[in-house]
N, C-alpha and C positions, 0 to 999 in steps of 0.2 A: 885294758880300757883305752890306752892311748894307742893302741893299734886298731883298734876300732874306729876311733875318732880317725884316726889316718886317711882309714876307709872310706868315710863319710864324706870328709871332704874333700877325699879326691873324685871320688862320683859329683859332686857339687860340681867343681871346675868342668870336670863332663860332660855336666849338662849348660852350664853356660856357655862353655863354648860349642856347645849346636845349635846353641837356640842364634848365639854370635852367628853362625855359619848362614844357618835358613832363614836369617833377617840379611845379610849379604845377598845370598844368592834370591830373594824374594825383592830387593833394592835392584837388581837385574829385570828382575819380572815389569816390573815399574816403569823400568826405562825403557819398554817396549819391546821387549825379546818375546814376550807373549802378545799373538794379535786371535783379536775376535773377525772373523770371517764369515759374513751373511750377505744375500743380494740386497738391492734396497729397494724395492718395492717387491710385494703379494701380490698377485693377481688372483681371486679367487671366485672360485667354482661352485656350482653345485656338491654338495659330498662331501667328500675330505679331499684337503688340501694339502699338500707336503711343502713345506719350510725348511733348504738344508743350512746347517749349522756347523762351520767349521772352528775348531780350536791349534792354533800352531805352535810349538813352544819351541824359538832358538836359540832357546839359555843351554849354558850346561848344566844345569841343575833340574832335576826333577819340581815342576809344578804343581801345587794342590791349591784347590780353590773350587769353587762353585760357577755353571749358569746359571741367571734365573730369566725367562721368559714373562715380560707383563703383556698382557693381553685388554684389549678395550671390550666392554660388554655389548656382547654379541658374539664373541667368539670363547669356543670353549678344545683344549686341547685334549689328546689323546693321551692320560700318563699324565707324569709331573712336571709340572712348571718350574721347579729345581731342580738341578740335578749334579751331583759331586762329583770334583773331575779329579785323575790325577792322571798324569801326561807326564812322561818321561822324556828328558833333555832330547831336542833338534827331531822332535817326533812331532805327528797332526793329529786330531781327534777329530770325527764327522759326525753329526745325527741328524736324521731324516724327523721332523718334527710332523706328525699329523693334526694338521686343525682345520675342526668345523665350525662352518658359519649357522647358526641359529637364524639369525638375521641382519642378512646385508643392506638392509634400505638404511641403517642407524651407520655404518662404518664408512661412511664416504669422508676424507680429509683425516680418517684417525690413522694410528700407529701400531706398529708389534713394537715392543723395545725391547731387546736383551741385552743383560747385562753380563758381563765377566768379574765375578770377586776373587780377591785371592782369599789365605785363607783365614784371613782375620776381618772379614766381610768388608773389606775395601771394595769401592769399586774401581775395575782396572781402565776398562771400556764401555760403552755405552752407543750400542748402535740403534740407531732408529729407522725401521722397515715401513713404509710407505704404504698402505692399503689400496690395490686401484679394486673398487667397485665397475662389474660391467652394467649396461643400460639395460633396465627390462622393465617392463611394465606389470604391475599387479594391485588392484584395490577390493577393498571390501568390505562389504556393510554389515552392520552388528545391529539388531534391537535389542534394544536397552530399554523398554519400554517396559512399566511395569502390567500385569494384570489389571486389565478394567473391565467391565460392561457396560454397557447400554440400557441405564434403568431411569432417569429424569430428563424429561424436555428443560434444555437449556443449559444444563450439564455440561463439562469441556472434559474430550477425552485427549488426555497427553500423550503428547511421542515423543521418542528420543532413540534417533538413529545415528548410530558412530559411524564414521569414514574412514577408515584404516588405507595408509599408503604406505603397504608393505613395498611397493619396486624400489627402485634407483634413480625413479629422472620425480620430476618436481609437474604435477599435471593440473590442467583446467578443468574442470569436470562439473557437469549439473542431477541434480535428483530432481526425476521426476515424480507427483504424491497424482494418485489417481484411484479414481474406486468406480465399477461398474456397477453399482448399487447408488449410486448418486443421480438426483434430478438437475438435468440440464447436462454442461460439460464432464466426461469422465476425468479428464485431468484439472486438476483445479487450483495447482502450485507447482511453482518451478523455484528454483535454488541454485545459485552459481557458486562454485567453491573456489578457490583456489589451495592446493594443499601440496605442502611442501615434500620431499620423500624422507620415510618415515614417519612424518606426520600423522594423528587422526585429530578430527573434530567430531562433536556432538552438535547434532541439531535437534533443536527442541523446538516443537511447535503445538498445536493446539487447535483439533475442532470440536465446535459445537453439535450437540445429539437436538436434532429435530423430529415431529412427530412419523415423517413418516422412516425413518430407521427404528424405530420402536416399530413398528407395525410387523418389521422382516424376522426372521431366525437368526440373521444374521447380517454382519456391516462388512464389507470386505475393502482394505486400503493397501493398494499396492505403491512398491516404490522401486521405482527403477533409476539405477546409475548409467549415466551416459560416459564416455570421451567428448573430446574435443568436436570429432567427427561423427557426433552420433550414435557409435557403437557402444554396446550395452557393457558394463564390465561386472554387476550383480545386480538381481533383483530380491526385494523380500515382498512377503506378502503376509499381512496383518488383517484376523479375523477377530470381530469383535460381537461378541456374543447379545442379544439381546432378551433380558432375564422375565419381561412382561410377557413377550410373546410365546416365550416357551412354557409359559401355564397355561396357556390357548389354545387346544387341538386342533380347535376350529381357524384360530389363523395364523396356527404354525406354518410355514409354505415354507421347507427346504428348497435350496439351490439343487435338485437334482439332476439337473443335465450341467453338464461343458463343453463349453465353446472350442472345438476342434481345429477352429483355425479362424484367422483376423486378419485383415488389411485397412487400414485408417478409410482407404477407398473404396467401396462397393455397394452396393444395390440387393436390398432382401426383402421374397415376399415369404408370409408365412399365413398361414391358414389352423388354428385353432379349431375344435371343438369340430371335426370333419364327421363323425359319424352324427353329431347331434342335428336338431330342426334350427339352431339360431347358430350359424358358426361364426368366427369372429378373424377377420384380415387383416394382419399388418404389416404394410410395409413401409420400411426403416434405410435409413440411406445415411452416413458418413463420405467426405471428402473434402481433402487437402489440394489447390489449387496454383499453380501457379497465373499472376494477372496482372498484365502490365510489367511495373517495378516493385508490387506488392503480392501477398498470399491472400486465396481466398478460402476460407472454410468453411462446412457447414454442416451441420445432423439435423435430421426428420427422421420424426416416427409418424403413421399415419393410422389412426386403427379408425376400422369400418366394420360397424355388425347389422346382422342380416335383419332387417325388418326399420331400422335408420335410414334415412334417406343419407343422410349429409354425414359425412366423415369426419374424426377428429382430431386435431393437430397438437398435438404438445412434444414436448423434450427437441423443441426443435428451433434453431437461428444460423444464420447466418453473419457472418465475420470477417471483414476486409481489412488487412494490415498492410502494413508499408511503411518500411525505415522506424521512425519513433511512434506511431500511432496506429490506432486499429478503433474500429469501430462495427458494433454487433447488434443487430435487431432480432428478436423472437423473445422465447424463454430463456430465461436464464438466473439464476442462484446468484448472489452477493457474499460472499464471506467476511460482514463487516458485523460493528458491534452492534444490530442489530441484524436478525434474519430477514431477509428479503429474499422472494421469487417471487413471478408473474411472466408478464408480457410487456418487455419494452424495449429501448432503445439505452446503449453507452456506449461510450466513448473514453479512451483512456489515452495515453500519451507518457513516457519513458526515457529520460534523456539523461542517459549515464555521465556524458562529459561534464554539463551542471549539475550532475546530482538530483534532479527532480523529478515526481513524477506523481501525475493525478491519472482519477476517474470521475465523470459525471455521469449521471444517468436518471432516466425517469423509466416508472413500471406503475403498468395498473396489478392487482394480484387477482390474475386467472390463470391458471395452468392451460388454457384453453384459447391457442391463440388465434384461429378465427371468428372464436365466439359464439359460435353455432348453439350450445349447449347452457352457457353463462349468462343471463342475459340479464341477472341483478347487477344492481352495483354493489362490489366488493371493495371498492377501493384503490388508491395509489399513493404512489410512494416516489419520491427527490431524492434523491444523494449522491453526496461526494465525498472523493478521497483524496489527502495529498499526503506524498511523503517525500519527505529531505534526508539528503544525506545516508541515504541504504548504499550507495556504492563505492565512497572514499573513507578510506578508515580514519580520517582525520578527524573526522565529521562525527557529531552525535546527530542519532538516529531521533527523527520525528515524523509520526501519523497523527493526524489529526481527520476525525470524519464527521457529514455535520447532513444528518438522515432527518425527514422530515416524512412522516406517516400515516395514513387517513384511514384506517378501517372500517369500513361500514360493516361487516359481520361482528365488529368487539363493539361499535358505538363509540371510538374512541379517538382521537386527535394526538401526534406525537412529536416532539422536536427534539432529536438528541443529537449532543453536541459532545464528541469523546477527541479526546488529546492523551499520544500514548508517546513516551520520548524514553533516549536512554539519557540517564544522571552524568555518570562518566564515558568521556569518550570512547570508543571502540579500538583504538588502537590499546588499552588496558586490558582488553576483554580476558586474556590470556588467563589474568589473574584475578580478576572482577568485575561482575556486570553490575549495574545497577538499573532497573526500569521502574518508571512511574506510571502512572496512568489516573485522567480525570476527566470525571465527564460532568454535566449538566442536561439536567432536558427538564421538561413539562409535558403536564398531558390532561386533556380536556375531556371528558365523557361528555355525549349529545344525546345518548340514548332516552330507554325511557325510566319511570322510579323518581324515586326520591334523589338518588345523585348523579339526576340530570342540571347539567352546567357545573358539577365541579371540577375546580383545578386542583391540579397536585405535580407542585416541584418534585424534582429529584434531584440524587447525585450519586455517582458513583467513583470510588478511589481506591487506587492498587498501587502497592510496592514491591518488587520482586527485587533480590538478592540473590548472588551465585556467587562466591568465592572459594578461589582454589589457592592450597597452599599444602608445595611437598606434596605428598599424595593422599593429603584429605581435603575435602569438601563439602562448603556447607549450602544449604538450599534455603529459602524463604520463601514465602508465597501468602502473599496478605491481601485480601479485597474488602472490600463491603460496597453493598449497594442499598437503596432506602426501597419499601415497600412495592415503591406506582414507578422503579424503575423501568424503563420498557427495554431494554437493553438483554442480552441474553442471559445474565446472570440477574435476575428479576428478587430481591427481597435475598441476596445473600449474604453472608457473611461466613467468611474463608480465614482459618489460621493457619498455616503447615510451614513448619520447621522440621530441617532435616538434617544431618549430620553424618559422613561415611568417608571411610578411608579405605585405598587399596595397598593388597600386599603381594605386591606382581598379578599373579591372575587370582587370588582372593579379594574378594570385596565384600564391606560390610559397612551397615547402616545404621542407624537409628534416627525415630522422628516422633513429633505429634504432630495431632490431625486431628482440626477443630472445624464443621464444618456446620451450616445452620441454612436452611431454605424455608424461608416466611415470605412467598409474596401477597401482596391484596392486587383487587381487582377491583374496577365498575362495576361490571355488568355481575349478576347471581347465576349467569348462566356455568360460569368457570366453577367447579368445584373446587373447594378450600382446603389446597393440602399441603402438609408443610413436613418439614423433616429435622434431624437434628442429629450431627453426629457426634463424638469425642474419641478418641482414639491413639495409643499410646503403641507403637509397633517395632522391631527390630529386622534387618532382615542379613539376611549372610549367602553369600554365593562362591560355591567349591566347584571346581574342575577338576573332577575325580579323573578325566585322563585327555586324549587330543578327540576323545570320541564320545566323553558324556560329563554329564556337571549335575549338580543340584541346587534349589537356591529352597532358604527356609524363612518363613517370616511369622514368628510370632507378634502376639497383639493381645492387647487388652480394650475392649470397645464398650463403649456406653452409648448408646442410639434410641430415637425417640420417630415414629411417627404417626402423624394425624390425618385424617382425611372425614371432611363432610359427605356423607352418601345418603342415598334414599334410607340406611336403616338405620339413621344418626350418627354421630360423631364416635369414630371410629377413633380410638388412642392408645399405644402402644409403646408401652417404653422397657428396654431390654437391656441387659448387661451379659457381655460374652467374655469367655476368653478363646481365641481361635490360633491355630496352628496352618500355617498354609505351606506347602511344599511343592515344589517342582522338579520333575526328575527327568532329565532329556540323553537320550543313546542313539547312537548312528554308530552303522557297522562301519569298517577299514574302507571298504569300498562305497562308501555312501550312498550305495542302494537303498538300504535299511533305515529307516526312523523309527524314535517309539518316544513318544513323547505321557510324561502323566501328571496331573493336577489332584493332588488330594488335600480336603481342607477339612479340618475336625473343628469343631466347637462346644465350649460347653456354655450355654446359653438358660438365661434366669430371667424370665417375665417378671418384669418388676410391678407391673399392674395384678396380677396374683399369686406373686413367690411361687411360681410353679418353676423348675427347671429342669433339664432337659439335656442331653447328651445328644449333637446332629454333625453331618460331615457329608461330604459332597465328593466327586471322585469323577476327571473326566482323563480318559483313554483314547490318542489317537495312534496308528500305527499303520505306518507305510513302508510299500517293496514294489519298485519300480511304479506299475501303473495299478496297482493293488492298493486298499485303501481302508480300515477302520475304525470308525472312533465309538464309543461308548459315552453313558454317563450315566452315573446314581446319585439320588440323595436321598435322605435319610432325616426328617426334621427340618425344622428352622435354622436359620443360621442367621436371623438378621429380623428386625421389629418390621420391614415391606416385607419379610415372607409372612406372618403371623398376618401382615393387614390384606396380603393377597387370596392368603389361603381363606379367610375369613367369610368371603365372598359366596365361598360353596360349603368348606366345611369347617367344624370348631379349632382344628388342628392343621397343619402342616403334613400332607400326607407323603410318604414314601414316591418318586419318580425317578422311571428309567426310559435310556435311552437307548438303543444300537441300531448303527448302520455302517453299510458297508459299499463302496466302489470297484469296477473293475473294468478299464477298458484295453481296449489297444488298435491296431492297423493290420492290413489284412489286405492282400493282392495287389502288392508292387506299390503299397499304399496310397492305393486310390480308394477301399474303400477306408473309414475309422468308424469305429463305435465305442459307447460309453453305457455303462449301466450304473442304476443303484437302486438299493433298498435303503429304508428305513421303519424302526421300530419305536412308539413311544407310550408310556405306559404311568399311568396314577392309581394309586389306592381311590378308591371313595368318588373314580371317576370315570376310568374308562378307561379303552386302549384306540389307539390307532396303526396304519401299517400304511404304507406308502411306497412306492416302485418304479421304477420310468428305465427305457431303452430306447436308443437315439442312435440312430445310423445315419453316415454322411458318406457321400459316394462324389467324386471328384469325375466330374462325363468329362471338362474339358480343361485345360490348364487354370484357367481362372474361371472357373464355374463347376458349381456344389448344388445338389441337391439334398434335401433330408426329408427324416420322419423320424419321428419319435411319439412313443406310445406312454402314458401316464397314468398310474391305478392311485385310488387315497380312498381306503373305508375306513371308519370312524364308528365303533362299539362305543357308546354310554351308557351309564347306569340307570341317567336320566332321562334317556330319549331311545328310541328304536335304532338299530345298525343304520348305515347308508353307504354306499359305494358311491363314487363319483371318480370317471375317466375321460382321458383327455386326449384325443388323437390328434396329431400333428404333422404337418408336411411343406415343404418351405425351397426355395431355391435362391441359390446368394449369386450373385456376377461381381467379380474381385477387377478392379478397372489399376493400371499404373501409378505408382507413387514415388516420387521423388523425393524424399528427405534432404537436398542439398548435394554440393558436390560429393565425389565417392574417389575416395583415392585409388588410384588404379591397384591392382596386384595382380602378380604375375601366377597363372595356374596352369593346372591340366588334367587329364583324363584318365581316371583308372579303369580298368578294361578286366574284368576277373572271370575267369574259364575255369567253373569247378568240374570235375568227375570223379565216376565210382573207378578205382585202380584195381580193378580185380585181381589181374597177376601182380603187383604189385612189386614194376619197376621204376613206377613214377614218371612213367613217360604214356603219353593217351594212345594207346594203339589196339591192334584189335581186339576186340572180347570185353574192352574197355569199353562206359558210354555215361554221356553225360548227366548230369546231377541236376536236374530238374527241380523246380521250388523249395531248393536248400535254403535256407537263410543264414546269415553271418553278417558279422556289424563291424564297420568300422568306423573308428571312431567313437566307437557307442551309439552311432545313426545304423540302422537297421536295412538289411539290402533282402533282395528274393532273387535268385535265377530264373529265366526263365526256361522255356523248352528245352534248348541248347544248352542250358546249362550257363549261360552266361548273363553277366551284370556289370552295371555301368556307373561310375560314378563322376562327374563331370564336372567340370573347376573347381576342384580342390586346390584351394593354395598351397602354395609350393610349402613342402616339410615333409617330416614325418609320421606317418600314421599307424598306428596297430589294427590289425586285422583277427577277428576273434570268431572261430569257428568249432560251433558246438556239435557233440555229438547227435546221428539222426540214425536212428536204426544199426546202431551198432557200428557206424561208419563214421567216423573220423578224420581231422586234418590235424596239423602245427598249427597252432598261435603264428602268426609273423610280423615284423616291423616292416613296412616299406617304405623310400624317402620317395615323394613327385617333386622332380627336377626340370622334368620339359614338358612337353604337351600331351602327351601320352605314356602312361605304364601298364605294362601285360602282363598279368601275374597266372599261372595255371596252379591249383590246387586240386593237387588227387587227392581222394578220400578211401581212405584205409578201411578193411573191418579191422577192429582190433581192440586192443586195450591199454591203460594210460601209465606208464610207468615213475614212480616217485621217489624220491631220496632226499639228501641235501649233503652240505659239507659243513663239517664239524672241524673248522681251526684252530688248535692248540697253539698259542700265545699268552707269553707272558709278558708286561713290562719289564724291562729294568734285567728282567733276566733271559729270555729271547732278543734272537737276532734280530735285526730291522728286516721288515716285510711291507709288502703292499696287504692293507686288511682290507680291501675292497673284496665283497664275497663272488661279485656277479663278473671273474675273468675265468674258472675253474670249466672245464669239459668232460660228461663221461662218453664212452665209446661203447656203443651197445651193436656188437656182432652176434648174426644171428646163423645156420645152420648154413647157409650156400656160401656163406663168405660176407655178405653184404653190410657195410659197419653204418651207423646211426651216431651223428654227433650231437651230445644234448648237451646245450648250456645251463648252465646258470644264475640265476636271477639276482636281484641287490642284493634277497633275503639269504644268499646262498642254498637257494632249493632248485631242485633238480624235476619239470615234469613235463613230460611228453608223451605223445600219441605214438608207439607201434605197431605195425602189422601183428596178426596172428604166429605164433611160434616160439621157439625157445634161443635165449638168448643170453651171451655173457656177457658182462658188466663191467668195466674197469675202466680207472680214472685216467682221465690223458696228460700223463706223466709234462709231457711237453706244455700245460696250462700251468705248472708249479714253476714259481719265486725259484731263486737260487738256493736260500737255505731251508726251502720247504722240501721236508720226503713223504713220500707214502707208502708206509710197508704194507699195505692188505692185499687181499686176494679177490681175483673176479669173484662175481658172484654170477649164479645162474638163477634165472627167474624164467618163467614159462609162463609167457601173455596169453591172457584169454579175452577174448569178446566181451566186452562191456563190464572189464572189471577193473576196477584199480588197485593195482601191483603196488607196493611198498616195499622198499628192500631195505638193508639197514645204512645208517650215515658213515661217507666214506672222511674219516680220522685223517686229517694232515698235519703233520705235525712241522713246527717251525725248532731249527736247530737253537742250542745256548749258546750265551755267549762263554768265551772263556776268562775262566775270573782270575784275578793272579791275587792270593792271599798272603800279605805281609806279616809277619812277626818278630818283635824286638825282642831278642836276647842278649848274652853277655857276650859284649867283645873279649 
């Protein structure tokens, strides 16, 4: 026993004196015999970046301890952020650290910091690495917009476009909002940002649905990003569907041509209806001016048909600006809190340095501005606008507008007086908006009846809320208006509350949505319809990957509407619950879209317990200049379908839709053309079919001719077939345009010489001959050879471009990179018969247990020799794949040893493949394998 105990605590003494020893020699470590060695700034790149990492220990004692690597979000490393060291006395330790940047617009002024612990998680050192971000430019615009349509006059459809500034520098930038479906001006708002890098913003704005966007298939709103300079840096384009007109055969009219080419500046005539007896003229004219110290601008349309004497003018004025002011006479659109167009005279005025900034104006309401055609009184219209405070964030935001109205078609007299301000200042905005709004007016009827001379006050009042906090967000959206408001929200009353938070790129919602339209009128000519919604909904949005997302929004709705018509009082009240989904795909190379809309409902007539199972399904899919969209429905989905369908039949009948585009360019692209079909189809109604082909021919650098040909028959159930076609032919003159100074840049000339290489030495000699109407793109812009086989591409700024040549009859080139550096490059591509040969390289790497390598895939070579001796160097790609165009023949394969890292080998064997004409060769992946490290394994036994 007591030699046991002996035992025991002489192993005791043992161990305290080691633990004595490596708290000594760890008191060494301390006093700096251990140093952390790293550069102190990153500079980083596209890809992965390497970080070296030294560790030196000049104790005599063996070191154990840890690094650990903190990184700031936005960079993510290769392997682990710890890593256990043990470093034998007056020795160094090194590691090549890989890290990528996800996103460098967020890491400007942050740090890498590694730490050294020893081994009781002290820290020894503490180095801080500097991040330099290089400058580059990048932005981008997101809709955020939710799904709308175009179903009530007076209705505001919302938008909400993000600005994302992914670059590195801090930029000015303006959104232009514009729609070629609009009366008067196509662009009809501008937006100046300032946004920070990294930064994005939401802008949220709002227009009003007037009668004649009900009228079309469709509303289309483009928005274009500018620079500083003008240059574009994204556009989107927003299509908004209009749900009346597409129960109309009759005055469905798709957008079936496009517009092949634009200049702000030019001169067009066009000629309608050529084979009919009444054909119909219009010429149409845009331009941007410089005059004096100011701009002048101006669009006309002019249409003239055959049996009229006198022509007619609308969509058309003239606009002269200079420094803070501008002044416009013709037709022209208002975007104020009441709708106004006509014919007349404003003037506006914009003074950033004060902050101010009005409009006045007076308009009679004729679309018609010589008059030729109009010759009742329709009426006119006064207003102004002022607003304070839109340009210093210091400043709360005030519009006040104060419209004065005479309609002789309503009988009626109008004076509104609207005040829109924000609550809290703008420099809060960040984290809360607040906006008000109040209006007053009156309005007088003079017509004829019983409620000739009365008066009727109004009022209208809005409070809008937006607060952000952390990454959720809440929405508000409160209005009401009184009955005889004249103002565009006439008789409503608006509740919506909204609630959503993000979880990186998840985002998810919930809201209610109370919404009620009761206006009265004067006159009994207006018919009395009114509407009433309630609505309970959630909605959630996945990024299933960098190439598709879904978003899903369930709902429970309660909806109500009325309408007086010739066959009484029509009334409709419904309860649904609906299901709405979005599912959007684009391929890697974003040729590819496919976008889909499906929406189920299970919907219950509350006016006679009937209900119903209905869903609706709209398909659009594009490939380059290739084009389809679809729709079906199936039932009702809403108490206006029940009141729409009502009109023809007892029920909501089954409607389909398909159509399809396809165009492209053709001869050195002077000529382009575009086609389309479309199909549409009702139970209980009918079908239609529609068609149009549009050729545009380029005779002189700015000068176009066209024709386009137009088919639309119309099958009812209720009336006899009818065709009706539309032949057309037209010539445009494109005159100079100057947008402003142009920064100079430095370019030059690329010069490309294809041919067919028969003997296939890759040099043009004889028996060789030129490659005539080859086509090949660069840059993704489309080129043709001609005779000679040659093509030209002409101030291209200086860089780098890819040239991308397809095959044509079994003849073949390389892909290539070329960099334009001076004024001209001459590139000769021979064209092989042959076939395309493929592989890839398969890197064997382990952390922690492989050696350090570069894992860049795209520095690797293979060497393809083929039967005379003649060897072929193929690279490969980021992806580490191997593919290139060969001649005809048999050829051995093997990796170019001299492409391989130091501790990478490659034990395989050529391989032999035998290329055939227009096939693609696959051979199997060439295995590189990266050496281990050597591990030294310690073990404690008995001294």
């Amino acid at each position: 026993m007591l030699g046991t105990a002996n035992k025991y605590i002489f192993l005791l003494f043992i161990s305290i004196g080691v633990l004595i020893g490596r708290a000594h020699a760890q008191e060494h470590v301390e006093n700096g015999e251990v140093m952390l060695l790293v550069d102190s700034t990153l500079t980083l790149s596209a890809g992965l970046n390497s970080l070296v990492v030294a560790v030196r220990n000049d104790s005599d004692t063996t070191f154990e301890g840890s690094l650990n690597i903190k990184l700031p979000k936005g960079l993510d490393i290769l392997g682990q952020t710890e890593r256990k060291i043990s470093l034998a006395a007056k020795k160094s330790w090194y590691i090549s650290l890989k890290i990528r940047a996800s996103s460098m617009s967020g890491l400007k002024a942050k740090h890498v910091i590694g730490i050294l612990r020893n081994s009781y998680g002290e820290a020894l050192f503490t180095k801080k690495i500097q991040i330099n971000v290089p400058l580059f430019k990048s932005l981008k615009l997101f809709n955020e917009s939710s799904f709308q349509t175009l179903k009530q006059v007076g209705d505001s459809v919302y938008i909400k476009i993000r600005v994302s500034n992914i670059g590195s520098t801090d930029e000015s930038i303006k959104l232009l909002f514009s729609s070629p479906d609009r009366i008067g001006r196509s662009i009809f708002l501008e937006k100046s940002i300032q946004l920070a890098s990294g930064g994005d913003t939401l802008i949220s704005m709002a227009f009003v649905q007037e009668k004649y966007m009900l009228s079309r298939a469709h509303f289309t709103l483009r928005v274009n990003g500018l620079y500083e300079n003008n240059d574009i840096f994204d556009q989107l384009t927003l299509t908004y569907s209009s749900l009346v007109s597409n129960r109309n055969f009759k005055d469905l009219n798709p957008n079936l041509q496009r517009s092949l080419s634009y200049s702000p500046n030019y001169i067009e005539w066009q000629t309608n209806n050529v084979l009919a007896d009444r054909r119909t003229h219009f010429l149409r004219s845009e331009g941007k001016y410089a005059l004096g110290r100011g701009t002048l601008s101006y669009s006309a349309l002019m249409t003239k048909l055959d049996g009229l004497e006198k022509p007619l003018l609308n969509n058309s004025f003239l606009e002269y600006s200079q420094g803070k002011s501008a002044i416009a006479i013709g037709n022209f659109q208002e975007n104020l809190e009441q709708s106004l167009f006509g014919r007349g005279i404003r003037y506006q005025h914009a003074d950033t340095l004060k902050d101010i900034g009005y409009i006045v104006g007076a308009m009679e309401r004729k679309s018609d501005l010589l008059g030729f055609y109009e010759h009742q009184n329709t009426g006119y219209s006064f207003f102004g606008k002022l607003q304070l405070g839109q340009f210093r964030p210091d400043r709360k935001y005030y519009e006040g507008q104060l419209i004065y109205d005479r309609n002789q078609l309503d009988s009626n007299v109008s004076v509104l007086w609207s005040n829109s301000f924000h609550i809290i200042p703008k420099r809060y905005q960040e984290f809360v908006q607040v906006k008000g709004f109040v209006a007053g007016a009156i309005q007088q009827y003079f017509g004829f009846g019983k409620n000739i001379g009365s008066v009727e006050p109004a009022v209208g009042l809005g409070l809008n809320v937006e607060s952000r906090w952390r990454k959720m967000i809440f929405q508000s959206e409160n209005f009401y208006s009184s009955a005889y408001y004249p103002g565009n929200k006439r008789g409503t009353i608006q509740f919506i509350q909204r609630v959503g938070k993000n979880w990186n790129k998840v985002m998810a919602n919930f809201g209610f949505t109370y919404m009620k339209y009761a206006p009265d009128y004067f006159s009994v000519q207006f018919l009395n319809f009114q509407s009433e919604i309630a609505r309970w909904e959630g909605n959630i949005y996945l990024p299933l990957s960098n190439f598709g997302s879904v978003s899903l929004t369930p709902s429970f709705n309660k909806d109500r509407t009325a309408m007086l018509t010739s066959f009484g009082q029509q009334d409709f009240h419904t309860q649904s619950w609906r299901l709405l989904s979005t599912w959007n795909a684009r391929s890697r190379n974003l040729k590819q879209h496919l976008n889909l809309i499906a929406e189920s409902a299970y919907l219950t007539n509350l006016s006679n317990d009937k209900s119903q199972f209905s869903y609706r399904a709209d398909l659009t899919y594009h490939y380059q200049n290739f084009g389809v969209n679809a729709t079906y429905q199936q039932g009702a989905l809403q108490s206006s379908d029940l009141l729409s369908a009502s009109f023809v039949t007892e029920n909501q009948r089954d409607r389909f839709s398909l159509g399809a585009r396809y165009d492209g360019k053709i001869g050195m692209n002077k000529f382009a053309w575009s086609s389309a079909i479309m199909l549409n189809s009702q139970l209980g109604y009918g079908k239609s079919y529609a068609g149009s082909f549009q050729l545009r021919y380029r005779v002189l650098a700015n000068t176009e001719i066209s024709a386009m040909v137009q088919l639309n028959y119309l099958q009812s159930i209720h009336s006899d077939a009818y065709l009706n076609q539309n032949s057309r032919i037209g010539v445009r003159q494109l005159f100079d345009y100057k947008k402003g100074p142009v920064q100079k840049r430095t370019s030059g000339d690329l010069h490309v010489f294809c041919y067919y290489d028969h003997n296939q030495n890759e040099v043009y000699d004889e028996g060789d001959e030129p490659a005539s109407k080859y086509h090949f793109t660069v840059k993704d812009l489309l080129l043709y050879t001609d005779k000679s086989g040659k093509a030209k591409f002409k101030n291209l700024p200086y860089g780098q471009y890819g040239l991308f040549f397809p095959q044509k009859d079994h003849f073949m080139a390389n892909n290539k990179t070329i960099t334009i550096d001076q004024k001209q490059i001459s590139v000769e591509i021979p064209l092989h018969r042959g076939g395309t040969l493929k592989s890839s390289i398969n890197l064997s790497y382990i952390a922690g247990i492989s050696m350090e390598t570069n894992l860049n895939l795209d520095r690797f070579t293979l060497l393809a020799k083929n039967h005379v001796g003649k060897v072929f160097r193929i690279p490969s790609n980021i992806q580490g794949q191997f593919e290139w165009s060969l001649p005809e023949g048999g050829y051995e394969v093997v990796l170019d040893e001299s492409s391989l890292g130091v501790n990478e080998i490659w034990e395989g064997e050529g391989v032999q493949v035998e290329i055939r004409s227009g096939v693609l060769n696959t051979i199997p992946d060439f295995v590189v394998k990266v050496k281990s490290k050597k591990i030294e394994v310690k073990r404690f036994g008995k001294g």
